[in-house]
N, CA and C atoms as an extended XYZ file, in Angstrom:
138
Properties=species:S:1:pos:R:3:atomname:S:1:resname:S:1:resid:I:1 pbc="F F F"
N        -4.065       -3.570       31.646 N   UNK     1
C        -4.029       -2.534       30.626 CA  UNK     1
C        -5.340       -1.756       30.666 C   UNK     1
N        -5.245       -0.536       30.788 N   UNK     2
C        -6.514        0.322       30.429 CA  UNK     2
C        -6.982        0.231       29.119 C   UNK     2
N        -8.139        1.547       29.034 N   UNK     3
C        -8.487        1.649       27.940 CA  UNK     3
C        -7.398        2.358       27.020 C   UNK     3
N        -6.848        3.454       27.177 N   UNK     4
C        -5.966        4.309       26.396 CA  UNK     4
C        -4.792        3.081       25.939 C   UNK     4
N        -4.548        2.025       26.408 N   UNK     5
C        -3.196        0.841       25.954 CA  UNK     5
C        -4.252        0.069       24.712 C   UNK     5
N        -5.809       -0.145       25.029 N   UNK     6
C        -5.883       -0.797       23.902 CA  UNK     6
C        -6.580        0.122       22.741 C   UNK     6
N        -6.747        1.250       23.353 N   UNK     7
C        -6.841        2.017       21.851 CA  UNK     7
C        -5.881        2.860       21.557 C   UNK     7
N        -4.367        2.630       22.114 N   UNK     8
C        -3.252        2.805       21.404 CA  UNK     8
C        -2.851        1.556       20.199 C   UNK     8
N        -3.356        0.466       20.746 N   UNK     9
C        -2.746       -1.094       20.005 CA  UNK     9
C        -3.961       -1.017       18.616 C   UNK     9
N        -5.045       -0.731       18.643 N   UNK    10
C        -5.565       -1.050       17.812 CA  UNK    10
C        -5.805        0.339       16.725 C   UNK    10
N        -5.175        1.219       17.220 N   UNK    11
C        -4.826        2.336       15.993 CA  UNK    11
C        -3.432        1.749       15.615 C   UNK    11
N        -2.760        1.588       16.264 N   UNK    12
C        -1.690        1.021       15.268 CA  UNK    12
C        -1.816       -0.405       14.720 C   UNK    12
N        -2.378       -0.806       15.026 N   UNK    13
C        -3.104       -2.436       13.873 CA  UNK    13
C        -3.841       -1.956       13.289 C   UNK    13
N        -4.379       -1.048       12.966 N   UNK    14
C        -5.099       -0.303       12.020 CA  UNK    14
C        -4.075        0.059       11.429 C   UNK    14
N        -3.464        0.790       11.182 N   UNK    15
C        -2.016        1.251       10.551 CA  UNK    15
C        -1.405        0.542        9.579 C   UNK    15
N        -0.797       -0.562       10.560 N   UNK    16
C        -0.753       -1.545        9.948 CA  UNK    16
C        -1.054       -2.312        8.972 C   UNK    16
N        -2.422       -2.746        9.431 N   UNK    17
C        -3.222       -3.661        8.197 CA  UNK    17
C        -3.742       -2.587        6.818 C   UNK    17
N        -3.646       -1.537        6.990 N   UNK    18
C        -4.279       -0.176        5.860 CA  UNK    18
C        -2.783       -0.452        5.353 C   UNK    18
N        -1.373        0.027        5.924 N   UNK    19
C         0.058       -0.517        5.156 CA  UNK    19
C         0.394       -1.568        4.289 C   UNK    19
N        -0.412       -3.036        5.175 N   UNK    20
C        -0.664       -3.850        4.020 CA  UNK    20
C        -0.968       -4.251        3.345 C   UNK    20
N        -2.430       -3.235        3.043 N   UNK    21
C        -3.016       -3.862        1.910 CA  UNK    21
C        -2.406       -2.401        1.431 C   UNK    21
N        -1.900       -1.452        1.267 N   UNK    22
C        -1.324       -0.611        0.141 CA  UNK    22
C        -0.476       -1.573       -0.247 C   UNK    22
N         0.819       -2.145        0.207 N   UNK    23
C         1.854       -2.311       -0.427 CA  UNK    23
C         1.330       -3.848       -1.123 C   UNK    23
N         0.128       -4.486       -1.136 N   UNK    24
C         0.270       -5.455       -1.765 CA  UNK    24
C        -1.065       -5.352       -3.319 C   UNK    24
N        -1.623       -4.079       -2.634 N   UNK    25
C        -2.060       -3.649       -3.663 CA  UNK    25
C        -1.421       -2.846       -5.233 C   UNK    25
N        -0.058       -2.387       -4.446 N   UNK    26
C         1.112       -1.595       -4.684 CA  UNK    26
C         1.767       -3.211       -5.935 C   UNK    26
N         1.897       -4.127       -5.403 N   UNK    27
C         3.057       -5.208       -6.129 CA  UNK    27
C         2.507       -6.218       -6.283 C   UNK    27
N         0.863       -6.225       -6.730 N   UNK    28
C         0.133       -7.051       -7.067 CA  UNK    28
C         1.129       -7.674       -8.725 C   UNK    28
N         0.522       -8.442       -9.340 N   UNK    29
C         0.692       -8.584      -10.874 CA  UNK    29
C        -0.247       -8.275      -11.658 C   UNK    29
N        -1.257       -8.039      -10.959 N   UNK    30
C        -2.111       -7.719      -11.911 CA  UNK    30
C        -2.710       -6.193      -12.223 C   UNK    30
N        -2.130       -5.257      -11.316 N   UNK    31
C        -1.709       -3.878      -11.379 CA  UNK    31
C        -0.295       -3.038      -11.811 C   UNK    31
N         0.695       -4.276      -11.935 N   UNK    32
C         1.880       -4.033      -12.180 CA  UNK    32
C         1.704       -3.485      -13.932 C   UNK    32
N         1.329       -3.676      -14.839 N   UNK    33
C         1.270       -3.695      -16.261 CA  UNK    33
C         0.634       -2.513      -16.093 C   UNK    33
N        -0.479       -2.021      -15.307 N   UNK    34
C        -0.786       -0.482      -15.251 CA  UNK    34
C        -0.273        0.734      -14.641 C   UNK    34
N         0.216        0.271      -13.546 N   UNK    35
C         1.362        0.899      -13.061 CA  UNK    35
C         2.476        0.979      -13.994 C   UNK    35
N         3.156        0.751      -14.835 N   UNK    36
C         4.217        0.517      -15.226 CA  UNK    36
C         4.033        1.281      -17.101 C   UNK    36
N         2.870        0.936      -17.124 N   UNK    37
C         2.491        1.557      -18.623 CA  UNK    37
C         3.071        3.320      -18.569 C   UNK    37
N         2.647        4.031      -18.187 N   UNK    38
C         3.021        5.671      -18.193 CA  UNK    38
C         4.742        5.460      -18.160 C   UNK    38
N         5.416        4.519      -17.310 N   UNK    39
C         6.459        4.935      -17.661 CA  UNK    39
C         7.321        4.559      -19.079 C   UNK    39
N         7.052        2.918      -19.630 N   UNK    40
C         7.042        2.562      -20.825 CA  UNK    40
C         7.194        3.455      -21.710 C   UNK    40
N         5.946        4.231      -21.532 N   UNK    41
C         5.360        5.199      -22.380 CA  UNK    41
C         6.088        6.309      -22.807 C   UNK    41
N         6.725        6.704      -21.501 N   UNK    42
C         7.540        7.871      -21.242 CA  UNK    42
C         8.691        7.241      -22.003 C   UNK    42
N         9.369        6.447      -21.874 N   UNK    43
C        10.528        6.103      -22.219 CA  UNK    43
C        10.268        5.515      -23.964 C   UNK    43
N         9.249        5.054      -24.318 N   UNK    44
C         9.044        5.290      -25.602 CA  UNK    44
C         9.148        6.644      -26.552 C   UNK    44
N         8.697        7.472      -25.855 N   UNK    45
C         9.145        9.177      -26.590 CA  UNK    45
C         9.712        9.150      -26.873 C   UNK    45
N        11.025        9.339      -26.094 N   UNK    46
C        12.606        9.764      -26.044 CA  UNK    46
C        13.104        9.070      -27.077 C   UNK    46
Protein backbone atom coordinates (compact mmCIF):
# COMPACT_ATOMS: atom_id res chain seq x y z
CA UNK A 1 0.00 0.00 0.00
CA UNK A 2 1.27 3.50 -0.70
CA UNK A 3 0.99 6.55 0.88
CA UNK A 4 -2.36 7.89 -0.79
CA UNK A 5 -4.14 4.05 0.61
CA UNK A 6 -3.09 5.05 4.08
CA UNK A 7 -4.14 8.51 4.02
CA UNK A 8 -7.28 7.44 2.39
CA UNK A 9 -7.87 4.84 5.59
CA UNK A 10 -7.10 7.23 8.13
CA UNK A 11 -9.39 10.15 6.89
CA UNK A 12 -12.00 7.85 6.96
CA UNK A 13 -11.19 6.56 10.64
CA UNK A 14 -11.20 9.95 11.30
CA UNK A 15 -14.74 10.15 10.06
CA UNK A 16 -15.59 7.65 11.73
CA UNK A 17 -14.44 8.06 15.22
CA UNK A 18 -15.70 12.19 14.97
CA UNK A 19 -19.38 10.00 13.92
CA UNK A 20 -18.96 8.34 17.08
CA UNK A 21 -18.49 10.41 19.42
CA UNK A 22 -21.45 12.72 17.85
CA UNK A 23 -23.93 10.05 18.04
CA UNK A 24 -23.01 9.05 21.56
CA UNK A 25 -22.74 12.39 22.59
CA UNK A 26 -26.15 12.73 20.69
CA UNK A 27 -27.90 9.62 23.18
CA UNK A 28 -25.94 10.13 26.13
CA UNK A 29 -28.48 10.27 29.40
CA UNK A 30 -27.15 12.79 30.65
CA UNK A 31 -27.79 15.25 27.69
CA UNK A 32 -30.99 13.62 26.89
CA UNK A 33 -33.14 15.88 29.62
CA UNK A 34 -31.50 18.93 27.72
CA UNK A 35 -32.01 17.96 24.54
CA UNK A 36 -35.47 17.11 25.08
CA UNK A 37 -36.46 20.18 27.35
CA UNK A 38 -37.31 22.82 24.24
CA UNK A 39 -39.47 20.29 22.99
CA UNK A 40 -41.47 19.52 26.36
CA UNK A 41 -41.63 23.01 26.37
CA UNK A 42 -43.04 23.42 23.06
CA UNK A 43 -45.61 20.97 23.64
CA UNK A 44 -46.46 22.52 26.98
CA UNK A 45 -47.83 25.80 25.12
CA UNK A 46 -50.22 24.24 23.01
Amino acid sequence: MDLSAFLYLGVTFGLFIIFAIIVVRTYSKKRKDTMERPKHRMLDDD
